[in-house]
C-alpha positions as CSV (number, residue, x, y, z in Angstrom):
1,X,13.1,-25.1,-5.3
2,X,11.9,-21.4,-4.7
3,X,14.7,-19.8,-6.5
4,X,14.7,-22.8,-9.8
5,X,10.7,-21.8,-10.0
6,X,11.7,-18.0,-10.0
7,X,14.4,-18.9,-13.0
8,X,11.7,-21.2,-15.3
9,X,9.3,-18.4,-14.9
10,X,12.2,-15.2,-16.1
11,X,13.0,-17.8,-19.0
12,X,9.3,-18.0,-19.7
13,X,9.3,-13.9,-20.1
14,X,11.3,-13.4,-21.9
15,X,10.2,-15.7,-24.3
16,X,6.9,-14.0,-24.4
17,X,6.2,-10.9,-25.9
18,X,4.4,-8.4,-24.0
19,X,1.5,-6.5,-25.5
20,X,3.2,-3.2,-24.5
21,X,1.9,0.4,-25.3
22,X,4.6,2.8,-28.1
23,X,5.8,4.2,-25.4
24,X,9.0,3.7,-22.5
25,X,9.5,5.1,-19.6
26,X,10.6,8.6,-19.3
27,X,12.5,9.7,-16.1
28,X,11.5,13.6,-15.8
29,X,14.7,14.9,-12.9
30,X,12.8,18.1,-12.6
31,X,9.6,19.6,-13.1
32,X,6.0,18.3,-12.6
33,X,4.9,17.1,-16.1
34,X,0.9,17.8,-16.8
35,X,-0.3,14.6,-17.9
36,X,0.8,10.7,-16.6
37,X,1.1,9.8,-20.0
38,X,4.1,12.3,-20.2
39,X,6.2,9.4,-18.1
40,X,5.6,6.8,-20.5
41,X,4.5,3.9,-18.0
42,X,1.0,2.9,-19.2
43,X,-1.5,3.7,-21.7
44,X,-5.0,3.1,-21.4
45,X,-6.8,2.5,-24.9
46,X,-9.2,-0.8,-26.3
47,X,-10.4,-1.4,-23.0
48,X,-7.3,-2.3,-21.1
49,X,-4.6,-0.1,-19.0
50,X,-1.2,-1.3,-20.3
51,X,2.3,-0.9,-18.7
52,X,5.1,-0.4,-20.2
53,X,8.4,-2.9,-20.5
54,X,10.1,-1.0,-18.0
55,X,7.3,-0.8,-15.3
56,X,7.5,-3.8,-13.3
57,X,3.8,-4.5,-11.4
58,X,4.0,-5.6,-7.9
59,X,2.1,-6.1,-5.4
60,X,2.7,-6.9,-1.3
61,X,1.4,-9.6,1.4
62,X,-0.4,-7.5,3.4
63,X,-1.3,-3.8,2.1
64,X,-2.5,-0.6,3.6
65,X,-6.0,-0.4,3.4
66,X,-7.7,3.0,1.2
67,X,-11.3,2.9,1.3
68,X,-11.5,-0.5,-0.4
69,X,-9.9,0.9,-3.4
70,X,-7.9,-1.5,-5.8
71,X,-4.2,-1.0,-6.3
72,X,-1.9,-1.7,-9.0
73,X,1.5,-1.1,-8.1
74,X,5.0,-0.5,-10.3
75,X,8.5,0.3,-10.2
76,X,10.2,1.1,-12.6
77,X,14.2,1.3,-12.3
78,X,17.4,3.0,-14.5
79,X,18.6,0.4,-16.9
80,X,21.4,-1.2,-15.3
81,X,21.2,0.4,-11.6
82,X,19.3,-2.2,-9.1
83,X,17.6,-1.2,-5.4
84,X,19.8,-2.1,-2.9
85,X,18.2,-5.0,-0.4
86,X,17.7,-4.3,3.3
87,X,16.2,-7.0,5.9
88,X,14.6,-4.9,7.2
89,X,14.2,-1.2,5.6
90,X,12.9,0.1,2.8
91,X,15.2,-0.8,0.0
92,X,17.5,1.8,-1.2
93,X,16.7,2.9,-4.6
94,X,18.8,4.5,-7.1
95,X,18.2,7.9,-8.2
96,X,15.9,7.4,-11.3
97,X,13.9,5.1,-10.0
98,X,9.8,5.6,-10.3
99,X,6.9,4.0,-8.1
100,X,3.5,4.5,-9.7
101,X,0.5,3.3,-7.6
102,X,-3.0,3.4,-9.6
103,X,-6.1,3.4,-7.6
104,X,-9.4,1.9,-9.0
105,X,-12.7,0.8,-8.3
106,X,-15.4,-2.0,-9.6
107,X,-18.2,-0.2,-10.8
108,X,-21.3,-0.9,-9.2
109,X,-23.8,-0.5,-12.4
110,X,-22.9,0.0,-16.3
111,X,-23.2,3.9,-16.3
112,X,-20.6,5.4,-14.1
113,X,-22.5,7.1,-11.8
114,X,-19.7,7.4,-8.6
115,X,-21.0,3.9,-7.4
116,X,-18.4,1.6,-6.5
117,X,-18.3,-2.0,-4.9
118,X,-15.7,-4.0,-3.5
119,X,-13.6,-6.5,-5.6
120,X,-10.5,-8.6,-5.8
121,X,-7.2,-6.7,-7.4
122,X,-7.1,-7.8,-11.0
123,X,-4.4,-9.3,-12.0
124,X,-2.3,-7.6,-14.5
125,X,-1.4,-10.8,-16.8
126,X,1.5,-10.2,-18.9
127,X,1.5,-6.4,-17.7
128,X,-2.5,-5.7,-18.9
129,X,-5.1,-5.0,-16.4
130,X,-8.3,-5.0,-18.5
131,X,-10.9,-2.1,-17.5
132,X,-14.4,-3.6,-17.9
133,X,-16.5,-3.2,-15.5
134,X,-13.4,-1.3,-13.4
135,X,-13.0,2.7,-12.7
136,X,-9.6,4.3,-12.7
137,X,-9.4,7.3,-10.0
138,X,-5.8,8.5,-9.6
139,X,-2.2,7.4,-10.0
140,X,0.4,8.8,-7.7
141,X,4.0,8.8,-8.5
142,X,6.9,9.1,-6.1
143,X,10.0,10.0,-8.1
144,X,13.1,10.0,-6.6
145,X,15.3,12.9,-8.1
146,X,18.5,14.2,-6.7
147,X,17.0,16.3,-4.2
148,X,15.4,13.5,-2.7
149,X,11.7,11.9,-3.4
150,X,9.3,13.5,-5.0
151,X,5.4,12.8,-4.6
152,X,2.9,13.8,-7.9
153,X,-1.0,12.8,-8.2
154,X,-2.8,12.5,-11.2
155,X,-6.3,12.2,-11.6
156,X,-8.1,10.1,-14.5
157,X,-10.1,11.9,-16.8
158,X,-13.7,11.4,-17.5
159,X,-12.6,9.6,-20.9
160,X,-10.3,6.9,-18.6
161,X,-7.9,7.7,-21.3
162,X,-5.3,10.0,-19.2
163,X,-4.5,11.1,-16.2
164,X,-4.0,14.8,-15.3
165,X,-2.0,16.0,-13.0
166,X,-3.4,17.8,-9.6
167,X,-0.8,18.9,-7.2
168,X,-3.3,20.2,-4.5
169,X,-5.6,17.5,-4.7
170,X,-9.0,16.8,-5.2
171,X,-12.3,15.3,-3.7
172,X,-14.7,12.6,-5.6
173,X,-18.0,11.7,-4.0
174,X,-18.8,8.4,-4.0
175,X,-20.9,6.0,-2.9
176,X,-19.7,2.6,-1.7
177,X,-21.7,-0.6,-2.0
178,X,-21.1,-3.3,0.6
179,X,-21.9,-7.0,0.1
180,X,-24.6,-6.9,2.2
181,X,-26.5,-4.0,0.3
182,X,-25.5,-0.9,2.0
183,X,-24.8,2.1,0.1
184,X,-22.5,4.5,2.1
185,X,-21.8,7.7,0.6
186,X,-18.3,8.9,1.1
187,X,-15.6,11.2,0.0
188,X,-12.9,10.1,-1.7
189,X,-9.6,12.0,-1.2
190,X,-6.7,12.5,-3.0
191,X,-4.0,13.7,-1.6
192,X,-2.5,16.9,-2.3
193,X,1.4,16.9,-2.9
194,X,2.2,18.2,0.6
195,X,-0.3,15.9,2.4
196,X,1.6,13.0,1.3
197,X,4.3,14.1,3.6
198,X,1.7,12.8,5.7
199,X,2.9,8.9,5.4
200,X,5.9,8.9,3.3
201,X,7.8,11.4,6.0
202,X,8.4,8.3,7.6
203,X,11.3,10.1,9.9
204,X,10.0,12.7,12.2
205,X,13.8,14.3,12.4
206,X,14.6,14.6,8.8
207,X,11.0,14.8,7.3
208,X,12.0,13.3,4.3
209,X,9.9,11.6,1.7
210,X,10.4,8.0,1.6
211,X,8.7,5.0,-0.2
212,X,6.8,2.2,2.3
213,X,6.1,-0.7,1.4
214,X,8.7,-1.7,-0.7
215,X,10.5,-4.0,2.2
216,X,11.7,-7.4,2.1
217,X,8.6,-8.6,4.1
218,X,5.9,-7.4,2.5
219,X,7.5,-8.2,-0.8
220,X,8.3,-11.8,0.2
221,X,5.2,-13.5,-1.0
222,X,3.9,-15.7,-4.4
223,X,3.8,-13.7,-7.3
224,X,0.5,-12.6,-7.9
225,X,1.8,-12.0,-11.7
226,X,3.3,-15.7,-12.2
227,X,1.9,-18.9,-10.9
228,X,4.8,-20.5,-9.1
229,X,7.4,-17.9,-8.3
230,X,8.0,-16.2,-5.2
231,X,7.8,-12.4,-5.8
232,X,11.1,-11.5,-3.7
233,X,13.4,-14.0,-5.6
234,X,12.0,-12.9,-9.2
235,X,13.6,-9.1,-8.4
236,X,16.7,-10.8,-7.3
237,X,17.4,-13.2,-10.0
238,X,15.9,-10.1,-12.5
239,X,18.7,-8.1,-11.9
240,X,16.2,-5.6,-10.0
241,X,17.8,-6.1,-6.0
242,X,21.5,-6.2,-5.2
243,X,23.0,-7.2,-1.7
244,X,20.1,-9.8,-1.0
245,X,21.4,-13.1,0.9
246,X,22.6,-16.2,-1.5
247,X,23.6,-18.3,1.1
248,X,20.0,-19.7,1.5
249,X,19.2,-18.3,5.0
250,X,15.1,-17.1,5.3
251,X,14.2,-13.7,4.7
252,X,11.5,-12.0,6.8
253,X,7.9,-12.3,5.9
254,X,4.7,-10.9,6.9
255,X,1.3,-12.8,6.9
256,X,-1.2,-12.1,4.7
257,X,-3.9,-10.4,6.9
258,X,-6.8,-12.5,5.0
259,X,-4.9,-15.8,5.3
260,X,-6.9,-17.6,7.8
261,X,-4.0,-20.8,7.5
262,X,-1.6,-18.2,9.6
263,X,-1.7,-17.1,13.2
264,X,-4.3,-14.6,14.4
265,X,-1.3,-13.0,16.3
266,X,1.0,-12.9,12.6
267,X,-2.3,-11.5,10.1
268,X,-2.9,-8.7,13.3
269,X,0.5,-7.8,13.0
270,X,0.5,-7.5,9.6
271,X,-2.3,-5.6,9.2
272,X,-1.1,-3.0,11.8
273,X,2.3,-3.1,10.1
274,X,0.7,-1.9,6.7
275,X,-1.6,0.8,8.1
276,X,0.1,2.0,11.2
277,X,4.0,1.8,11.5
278,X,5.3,4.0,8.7
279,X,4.0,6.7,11.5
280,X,4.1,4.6,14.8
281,X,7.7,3.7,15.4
282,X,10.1,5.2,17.2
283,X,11.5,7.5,14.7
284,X,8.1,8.2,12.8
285,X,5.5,10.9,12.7
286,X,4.0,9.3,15.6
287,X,7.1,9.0,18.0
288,X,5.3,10.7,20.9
289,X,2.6,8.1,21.2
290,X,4.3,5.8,22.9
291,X,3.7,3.1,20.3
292,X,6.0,0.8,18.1
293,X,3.7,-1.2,16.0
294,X,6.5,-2.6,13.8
295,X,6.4,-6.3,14.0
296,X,9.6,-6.9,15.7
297,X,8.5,-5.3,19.1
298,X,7.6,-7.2,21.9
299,X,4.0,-7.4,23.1
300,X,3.6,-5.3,26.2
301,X,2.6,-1.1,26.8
302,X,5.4,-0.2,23.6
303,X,2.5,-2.1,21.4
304,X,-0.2,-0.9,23.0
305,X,-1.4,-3.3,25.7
306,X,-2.6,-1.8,29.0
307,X,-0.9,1.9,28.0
308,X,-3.1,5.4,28.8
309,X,-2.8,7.3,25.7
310,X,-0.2,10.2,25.6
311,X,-2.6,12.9,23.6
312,X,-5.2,11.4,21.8
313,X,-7.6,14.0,23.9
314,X,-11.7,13.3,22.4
315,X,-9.4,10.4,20.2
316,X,-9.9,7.8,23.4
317,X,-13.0,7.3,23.1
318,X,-13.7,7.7,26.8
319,X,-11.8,4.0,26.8
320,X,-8.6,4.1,29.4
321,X,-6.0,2.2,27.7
322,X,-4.8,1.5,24.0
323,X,-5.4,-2.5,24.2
324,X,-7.4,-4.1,27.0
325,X,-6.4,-7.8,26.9
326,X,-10.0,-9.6,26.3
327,X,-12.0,-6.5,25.6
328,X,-12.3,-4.9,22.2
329,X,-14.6,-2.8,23.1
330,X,-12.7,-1.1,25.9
331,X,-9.5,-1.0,23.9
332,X,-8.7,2.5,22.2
333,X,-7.3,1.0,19.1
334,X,-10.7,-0.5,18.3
335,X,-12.6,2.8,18.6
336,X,-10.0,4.8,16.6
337,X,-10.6,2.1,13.3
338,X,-14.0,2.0,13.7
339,X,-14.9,6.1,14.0
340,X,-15.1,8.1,10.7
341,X,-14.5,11.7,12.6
342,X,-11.6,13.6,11.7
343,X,-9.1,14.3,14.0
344,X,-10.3,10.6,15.7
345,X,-9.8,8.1,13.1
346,X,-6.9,6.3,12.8
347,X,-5.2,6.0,10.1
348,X,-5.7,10.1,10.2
349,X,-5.2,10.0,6.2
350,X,-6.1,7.7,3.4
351,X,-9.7,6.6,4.5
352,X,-13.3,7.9,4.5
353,X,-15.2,5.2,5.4
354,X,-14.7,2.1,8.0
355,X,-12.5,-0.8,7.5
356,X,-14.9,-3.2,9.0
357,X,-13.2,-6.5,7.8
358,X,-9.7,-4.7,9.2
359,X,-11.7,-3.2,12.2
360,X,-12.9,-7.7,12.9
361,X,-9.2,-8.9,13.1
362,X,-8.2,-6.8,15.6
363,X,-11.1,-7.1,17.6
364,X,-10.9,-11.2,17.3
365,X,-6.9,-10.5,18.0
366,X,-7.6,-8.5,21.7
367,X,-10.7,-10.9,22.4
368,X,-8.2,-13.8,22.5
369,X,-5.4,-11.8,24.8
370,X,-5.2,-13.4,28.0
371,X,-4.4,-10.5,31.1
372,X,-6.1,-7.4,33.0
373,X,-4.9,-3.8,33.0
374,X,-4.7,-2.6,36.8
């Protein structure tokens, strides 16, 4: 039933015609083009961002948190040349192959005055986000090239009509306005091109860049572009993934952290999936910590519960032990979301202010843990 849903809906598109921008995408192998437009994704003009044919949006169950900020995601592959499925992995992706990730705010107030609010990802119908009443910041590319991946930021103009490109980065100060009426100043960063390194070296050994979260379960979900079709099956039966199973047997799949219909265990495992395992597993930045939060690992010290910290130093919090069964507020992982100060906060890159929905589930997730660390 899945799979027949998935093929109604690819008949569907392609008997629609998108509303696409005069442009295509354009695979640069070398170089670092100055403006976005340059790669011929999207165009931003009459009051809507536009992708291109080419650039399929996506989106996954559970994603990595960035200070609130909106996401809309793409990839974009060589005609003819699919990603290569892994259960497990990121997907292998043919040399070619482009991920563009646009970050983007609801404006809090008609003049743009650096105030933001929070908000719901819009959905891109038919591949058209519309902009009222939204902010673009930055788009960041990851290009794979012979060489290997390549990372590029660009930063939307003043105009919202292009983005330019700023391989060391930049800082926007903001002002964030939470439902309950707080206005929290905060700096917004974006990255520079080695700092992304900082997540997408996802190996500690070979320091490559790599994508994230472009994995069979966090792509595994309902479209969020099509009412009826799950978003896995449409890049199968697209043409888009090779090597997938066909003999009907499940494919892994994450919760969706705000889906209060799943487990409290599956949405906290989720969420620490998507903001903590590109760089604590066993292989990642964080292999000396002594934690593998990757979803297959069983409970116990590997994931955090009743292990002393290896060298989180003033990072502890003055708290003994990464998870106390029972006691949020004795459990280091608890502290680290919640603090703001660098060289404490955890995820170390990527946010500026406090996750405090995130920051909730985890404390509701250790409150109901049943044990004592002795």
């Amino acid at each position: 039933m899945r799979r027949f849903a998935a093929l109604a809906w690819l008949a569907l598109l392609a008997a629609c015609a998108r509303e696409a921008p005069a442009t295509t995408p354009v695979f640069h192998a070398e170089g670092y083009p100055e403006r976005l437009s340059e790669w011929g994704l999207m165009a931003a003009a009459n009051g809507a961002l536009t992708l291109s044919k080419g650039a399929t949006p996506y989106d996954l169950a559970t994603p990595l948190f960035s200070d609130y900020a909106l996401k809309l995601r793409t990839v974009t592959l060589p005609k003819g040349a699919p990603a290569t499925y892994d259960p497990d992995a990121v997907f292998d992706f043919p040399v070619g192959t482009i991920l563009s990730k646009t970050f983007y705010y609801p404006t809090a107030g008609r003049e743009w005055t650096g105030a933001v609010s929070y908000g719901a990802e819009t959905t891109a119908a038919n591949g058209v986000l519309p902009l009222a009443g939204l902010r673009l910041i930055e788009t960041r590319l990851l290009v794979h090239r012979a060489e290997g991946w390549v990372a590029i930021p660009y930063v939307w103009n003043e105009e919202q009509s292009d983005a330019v490109i700023r391989r060391t980065g930049e800082v926007k100060k903001l002002t964030l306005h939470r439902p309950d009426g707080r206005a929290e100043p905060f700096a917004y960063v974006v990255p520079n091109q080695n700092q992304c390194a900082g997540c997408h070296a996802t190996n500690n050994t070979t320091r490559k860049l790599s994508p994230i979260g472009l994995k069979a379960r966090h792509l595994n979900k309902p479209s969020t572009f099509a009412a009826g079709v799950n978003q896995l099956d449409h890049w199968i039966l697209s043409g888009m993934l090779s090597g997938a199973p066909s003999d009907g047997s499940p494919t892994p799949k994450n919760a969706a952290w705000t889906d209060e219909s799943q487990s409290l265990d599956a949405r906290a495992r989720a969420y620490l999936d998507a903001n903590c395992s590109h760089c604590h597993s066993d292989v990642g930045p964080a292999d000396t910590s002594g934690l593998d939060l990757r979803p297959k690992t069983p409970f116990g010290p590997s994931y955090g519960a009743c292990k002393s910290p290896i060298a989180s130093g003033g990072g502890s919090g003055g708290r003994l032990y990464d998870i106390v069964p029972g006691k949020p507020d004795e459990s280091i992982f608890v502290y680290r979301m919640e603090t703001r100060e660098p060289g404490k906060m955890m995820p170390e890159l990527g946010r500026s202010v406090t996750h405090e929905e995130g920051v909730a589930l985890i404390a509701d997730w250790i409150k109901e843990m049943e044990g004592e660390c002795g």
